[in-house]
MIKE-247894 format. One line per 2 residues: number of its first residue (from 1); their letters; for each residue x, y, z of C-alpha. Coordinates in steps of 0.1 Angstrom, whole numbers, always signed. Layout:
residues N
NUM = a = X Y Z  ...
//
This chain:
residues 364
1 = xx = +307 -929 -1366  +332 -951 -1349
3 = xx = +352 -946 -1319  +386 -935 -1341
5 = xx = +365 -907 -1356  +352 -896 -1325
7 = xx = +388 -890 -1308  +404 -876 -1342
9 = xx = +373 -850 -1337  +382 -841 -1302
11 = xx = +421 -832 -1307  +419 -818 -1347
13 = xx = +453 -812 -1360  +466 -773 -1366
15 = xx = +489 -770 -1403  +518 -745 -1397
17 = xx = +501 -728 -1428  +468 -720 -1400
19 = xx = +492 -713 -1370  +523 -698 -1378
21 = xx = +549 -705 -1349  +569 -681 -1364
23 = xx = +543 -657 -1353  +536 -662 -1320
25 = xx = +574 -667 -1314  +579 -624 -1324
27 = xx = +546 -622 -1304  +562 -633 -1271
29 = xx = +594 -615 -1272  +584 -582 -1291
31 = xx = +548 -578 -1276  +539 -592 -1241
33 = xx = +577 -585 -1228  +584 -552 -1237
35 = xx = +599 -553 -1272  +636 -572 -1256
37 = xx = +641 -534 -1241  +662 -539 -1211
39 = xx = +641 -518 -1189  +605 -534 -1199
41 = xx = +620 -567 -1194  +594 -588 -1172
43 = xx = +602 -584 -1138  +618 -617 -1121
45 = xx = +583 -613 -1091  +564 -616 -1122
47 = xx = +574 -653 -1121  +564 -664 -1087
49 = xx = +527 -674 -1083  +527 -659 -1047
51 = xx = +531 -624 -1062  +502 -600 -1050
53 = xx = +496 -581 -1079  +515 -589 -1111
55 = xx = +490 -570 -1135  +506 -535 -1111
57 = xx = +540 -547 -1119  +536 -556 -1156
59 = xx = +520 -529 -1167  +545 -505 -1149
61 = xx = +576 -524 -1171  +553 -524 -1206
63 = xx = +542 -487 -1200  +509 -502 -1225
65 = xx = +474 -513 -1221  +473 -546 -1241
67 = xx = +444 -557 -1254  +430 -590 -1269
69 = xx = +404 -591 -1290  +393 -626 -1307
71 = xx = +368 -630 -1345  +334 -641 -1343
73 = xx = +337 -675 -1360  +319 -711 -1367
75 = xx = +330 -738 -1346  +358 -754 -1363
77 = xx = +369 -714 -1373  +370 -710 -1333
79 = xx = +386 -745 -1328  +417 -727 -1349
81 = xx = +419 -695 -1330  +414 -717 -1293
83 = xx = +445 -735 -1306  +463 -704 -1304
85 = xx = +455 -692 -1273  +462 -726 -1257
87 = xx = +497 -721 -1276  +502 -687 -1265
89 = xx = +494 -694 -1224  +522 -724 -1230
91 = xx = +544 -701 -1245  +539 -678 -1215
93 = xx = +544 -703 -1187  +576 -713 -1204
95 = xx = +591 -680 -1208  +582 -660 -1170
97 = xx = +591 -694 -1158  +556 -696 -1141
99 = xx = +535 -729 -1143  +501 -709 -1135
101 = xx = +505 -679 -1158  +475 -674 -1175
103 = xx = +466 -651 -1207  +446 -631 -1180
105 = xx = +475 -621 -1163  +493 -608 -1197
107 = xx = +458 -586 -1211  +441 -562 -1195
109 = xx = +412 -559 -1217  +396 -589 -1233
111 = xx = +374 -585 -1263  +355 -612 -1285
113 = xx = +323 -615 -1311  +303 -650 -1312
115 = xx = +323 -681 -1306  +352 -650 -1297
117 = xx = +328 -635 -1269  +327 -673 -1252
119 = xx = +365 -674 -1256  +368 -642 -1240
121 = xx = +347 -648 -1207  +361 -681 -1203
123 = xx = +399 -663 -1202  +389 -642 -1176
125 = xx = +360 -659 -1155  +363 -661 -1117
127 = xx = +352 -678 -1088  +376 -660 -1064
129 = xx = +388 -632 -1081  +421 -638 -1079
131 = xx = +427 -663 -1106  +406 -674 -1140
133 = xx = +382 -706 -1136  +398 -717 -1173
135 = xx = +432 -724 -1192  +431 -715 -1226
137 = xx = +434 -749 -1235  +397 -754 -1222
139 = xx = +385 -728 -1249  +387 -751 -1284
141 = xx = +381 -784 -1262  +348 -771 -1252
143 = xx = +341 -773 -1287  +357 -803 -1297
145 = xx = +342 -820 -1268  +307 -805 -1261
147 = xx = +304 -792 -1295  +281 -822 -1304
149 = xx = +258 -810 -1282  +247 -781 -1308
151 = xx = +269 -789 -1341  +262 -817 -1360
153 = xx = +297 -838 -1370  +305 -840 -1400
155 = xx = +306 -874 -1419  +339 -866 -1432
157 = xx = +359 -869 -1398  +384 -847 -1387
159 = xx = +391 -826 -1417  +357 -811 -1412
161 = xx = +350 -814 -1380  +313 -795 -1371
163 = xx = +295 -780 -1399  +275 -749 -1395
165 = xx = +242 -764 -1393  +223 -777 -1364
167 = xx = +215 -811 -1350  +178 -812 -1367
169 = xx = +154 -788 -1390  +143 -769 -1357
171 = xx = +164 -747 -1336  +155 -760 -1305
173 = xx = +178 -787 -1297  +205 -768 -1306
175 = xx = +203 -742 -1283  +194 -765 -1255
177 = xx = +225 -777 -1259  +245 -745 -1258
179 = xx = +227 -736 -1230  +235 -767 -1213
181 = xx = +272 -767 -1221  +278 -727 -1213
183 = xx = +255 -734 -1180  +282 -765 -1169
185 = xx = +310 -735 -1179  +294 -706 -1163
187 = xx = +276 -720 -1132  +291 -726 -1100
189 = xx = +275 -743 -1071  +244 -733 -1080
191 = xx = +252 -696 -1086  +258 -680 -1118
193 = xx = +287 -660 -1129  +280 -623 -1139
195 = xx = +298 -600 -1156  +314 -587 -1123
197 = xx = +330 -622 -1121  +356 -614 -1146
199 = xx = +393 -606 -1134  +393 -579 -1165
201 = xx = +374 -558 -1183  +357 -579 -1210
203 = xx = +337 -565 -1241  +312 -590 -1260
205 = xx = +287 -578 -1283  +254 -589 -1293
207 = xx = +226 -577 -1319  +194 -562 -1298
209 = xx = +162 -573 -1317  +146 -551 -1292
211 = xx = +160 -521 -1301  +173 -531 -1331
213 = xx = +207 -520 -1322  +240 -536 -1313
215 = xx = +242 -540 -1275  +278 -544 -1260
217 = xx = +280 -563 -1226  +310 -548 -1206
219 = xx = +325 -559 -1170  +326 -515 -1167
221 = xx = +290 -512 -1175  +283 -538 -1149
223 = xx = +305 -526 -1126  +288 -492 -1124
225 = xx = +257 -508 -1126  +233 -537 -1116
227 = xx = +212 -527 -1145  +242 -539 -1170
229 = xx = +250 -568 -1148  +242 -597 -1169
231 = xx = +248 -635 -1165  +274 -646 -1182
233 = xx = +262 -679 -1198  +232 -655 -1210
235 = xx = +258 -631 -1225  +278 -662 -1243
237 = xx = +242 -674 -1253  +235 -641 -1268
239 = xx = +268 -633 -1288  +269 -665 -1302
241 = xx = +230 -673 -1313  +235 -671 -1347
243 = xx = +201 -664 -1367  +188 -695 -1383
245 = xx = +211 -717 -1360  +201 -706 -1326
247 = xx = +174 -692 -1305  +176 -655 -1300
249 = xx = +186 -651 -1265  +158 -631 -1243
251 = xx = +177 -618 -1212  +174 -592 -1184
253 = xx = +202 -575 -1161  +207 -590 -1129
255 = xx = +180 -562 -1115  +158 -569 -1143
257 = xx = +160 -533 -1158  +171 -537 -1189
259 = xx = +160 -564 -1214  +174 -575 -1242
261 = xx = +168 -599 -1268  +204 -611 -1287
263 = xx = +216 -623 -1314  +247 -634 -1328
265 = xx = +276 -609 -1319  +289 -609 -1352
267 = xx = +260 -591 -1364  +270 -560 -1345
269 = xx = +304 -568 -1351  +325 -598 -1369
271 = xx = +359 -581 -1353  +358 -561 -1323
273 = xx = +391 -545 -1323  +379 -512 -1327
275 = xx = +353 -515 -1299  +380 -527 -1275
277 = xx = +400 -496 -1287  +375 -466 -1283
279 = xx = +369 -483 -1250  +400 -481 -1233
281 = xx = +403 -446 -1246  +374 -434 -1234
283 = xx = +375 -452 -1204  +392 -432 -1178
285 = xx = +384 -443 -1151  +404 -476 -1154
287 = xx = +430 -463 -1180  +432 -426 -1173
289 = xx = +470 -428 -1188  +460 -437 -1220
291 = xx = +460 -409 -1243  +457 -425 -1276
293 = xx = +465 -458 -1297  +505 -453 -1290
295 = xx = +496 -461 -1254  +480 -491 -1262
297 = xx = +492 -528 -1273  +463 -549 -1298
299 = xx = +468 -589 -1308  +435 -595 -1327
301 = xx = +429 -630 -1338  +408 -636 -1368
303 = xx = +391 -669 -1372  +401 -672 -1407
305 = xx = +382 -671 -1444  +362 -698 -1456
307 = xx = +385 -715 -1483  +356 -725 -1509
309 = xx = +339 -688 -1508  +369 -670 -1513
311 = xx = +365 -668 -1552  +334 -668 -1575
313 = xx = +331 -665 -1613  +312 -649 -1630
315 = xx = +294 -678 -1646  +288 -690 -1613
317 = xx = +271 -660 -1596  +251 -654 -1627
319 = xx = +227 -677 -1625  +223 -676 -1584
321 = xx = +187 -670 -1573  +179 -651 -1541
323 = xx = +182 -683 -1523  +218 -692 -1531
325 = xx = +230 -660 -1518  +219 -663 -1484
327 = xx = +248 -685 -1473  +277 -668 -1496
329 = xx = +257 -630 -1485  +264 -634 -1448
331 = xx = +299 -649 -1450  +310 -621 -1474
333 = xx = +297 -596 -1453  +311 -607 -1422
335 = xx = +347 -614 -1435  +342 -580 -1454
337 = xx = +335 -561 -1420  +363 -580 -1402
339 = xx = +386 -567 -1429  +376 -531 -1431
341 = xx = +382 -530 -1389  +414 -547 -1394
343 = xx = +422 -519 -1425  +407 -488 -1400
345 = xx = +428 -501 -1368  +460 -504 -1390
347 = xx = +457 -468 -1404  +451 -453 -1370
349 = xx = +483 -468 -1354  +505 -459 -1388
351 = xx = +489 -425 -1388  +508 -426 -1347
353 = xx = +535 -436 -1359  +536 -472 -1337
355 = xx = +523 -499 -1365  +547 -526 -1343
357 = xx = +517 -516 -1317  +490 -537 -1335
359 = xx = +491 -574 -1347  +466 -591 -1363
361 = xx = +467 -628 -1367  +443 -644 -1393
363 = xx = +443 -680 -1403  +440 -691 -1439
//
């Protein structure tokens, strides 16, 4: 593969039919600052960097707990929904009028499922605890640029980009190279961030072949407890080893109490709006205002539908053997489960009466 290749790979281009800019443009003004309502508009400290605590002041004007929450995906379906954040933090510096806002500053819970659980820890990973280690632009290059590392290119260039399949017949290269690129990410002079090192309360699910049960990794577990403190390159390991693709992921807590042995988060769950919902209203001890979904603001990104899957004929199907299900089985049924979420979520803030609460973003 030549050198053009290479660089068209790193940077892929986003259609305005994948990222609607008409979108994010109601997204800003409607959702992060207050709905254009005089008295939620964002508050001119907001702007300056030297504020002490913006996330005080900015939820005091919104009056919400707004919550992120980001698809389990394939690489180049992460690549899309990256390119979004990255357009969204611009969007944000542009209109507070601060260079250094981050999506951080504008969430207060952070939620994501595979390639969506990395996104998430990057966006609120911390070295000080005062500001995040990444830009959201770093989110879809660490794919475009390390993404070699565990995806083998695709001979058709850009338009393709990765395809889901590894670099060889075994899974072992593969994950040694997700575990070297989310070890470069997640290890800092020679200490390893945890899920305490996370400026907000992020939710990342895994599947527990253990227990075979899903096994959510949360900041408030870990916060409570060293025995749900978990390293955070082993919790981006475990929500994104994706059976077939990846080792599972044998972990323990920081105390070595619990064990568990992951597998790809979108097992457990391909969209993990709802998770991120019951958890804030159950949580009272860090949102003890929230009484319900009308107190609560979602943007849930979806990492899109593969294009070539979304239709079958009967002719077709009819003559599939087990084998030529596998593939088609596990997309259907993780784009299915995204949907139903997406369906359940939308009912439940149209049964409150605030359906402008919740939007859901997903790429075609």
């Amino acid at each position: 593969m030549d050198s053009n290749n290479l660089a068209d790979m790193e940077e892929p281009s986003i259609d305005t039919d994948k990222l609607s800019y008409e979108i994010f443009s109601i997204l800003e003004t409607k959702f992060l600052f207050g709905y254009n309502e005089p008295k939620l508009c964002l508050p001119k400290q907001l702007a300056s960097p030297t504020n002490s605590d913006p996330e005080r002041l900015l939820r005091s004007q919104r009056g919400k707990v707004c919550i992120l929450a980001i698809d389990g995906g394939g690489a180049m379906r992460g690549i899309l929904a990256g390119k979004a954040l990255a357009y969204l933090e611009n969007a944000l510096k542009k209109k507070s009028g601060n260079v250094d806002a981050r999506i951080a500053d504008y969430f207060d819970v952070v939620a994501g499922s595979g390639v969506g659980g990395i996104f998430a820890a990057m966006l609120s990973a911390t070295e000080d605890h005062q500001r995040p280690i990444f830009h959201a632009d770093d989110t879809w290059k660490l794919l475009a640029e390390r993404g070699r590392r565990f995806y083998r290119p695709s001979s058709s260039g850009a338009r393709m980009f990765f395809r889901r399949s590894f670099t060889s017949g075994s899974t072992g290269p593969a994950t040694a190279g997700l575990e070297k690129t989310l070890k470069e990410a997640f290890v800092s002079n020679g200490r390893s961030l945890t899920l305490k090192d996370t400026l907000k309360p992020v939710l990342i699910p895994c599947y527990d072949l253990s227990s075979t049960a899903a096994f959510l990794f949360s900041r408030a577990d870990a916060l409570e407890s060293d025995s749900f403190d978990f390293r955070l390159w082993e919790v981006c390991m475990a929500t994104s080893a994706e059976p077939g693709r990846f080792d599972p992921v044998k972990m323990r807590s920081l105390d070595g109490r619990t064990g568990c042995l992951g597998v790809d988060g979108s097992l457990a769950t391909v969209n993990p709006t709802g998770a991120a919902i019951t958890h804030v209203i159950h949580n009272k001890q860090e949102f003890p205002m929230v009484r319900g979904v009308e107190d609560i603001l979602v943007l849930s990104l979806g990492t899109g539908q593969v294009l070539e899957l979304m239709e079958y004929g009967y002719d077709q199907v009819k003559r599939w053997k087990p084998k030529d299900w596998a593939r088609p089985i596990a997309r259907i049924s993780g784009d299915g489960s995204a949907d139903l979420v997406d369906q359940a979520v939308g009912m439940a803030f149209a049964n409150a009466g605030c359906t402008s609460n919740y939007v859901r973003i997903q790429f075609l």
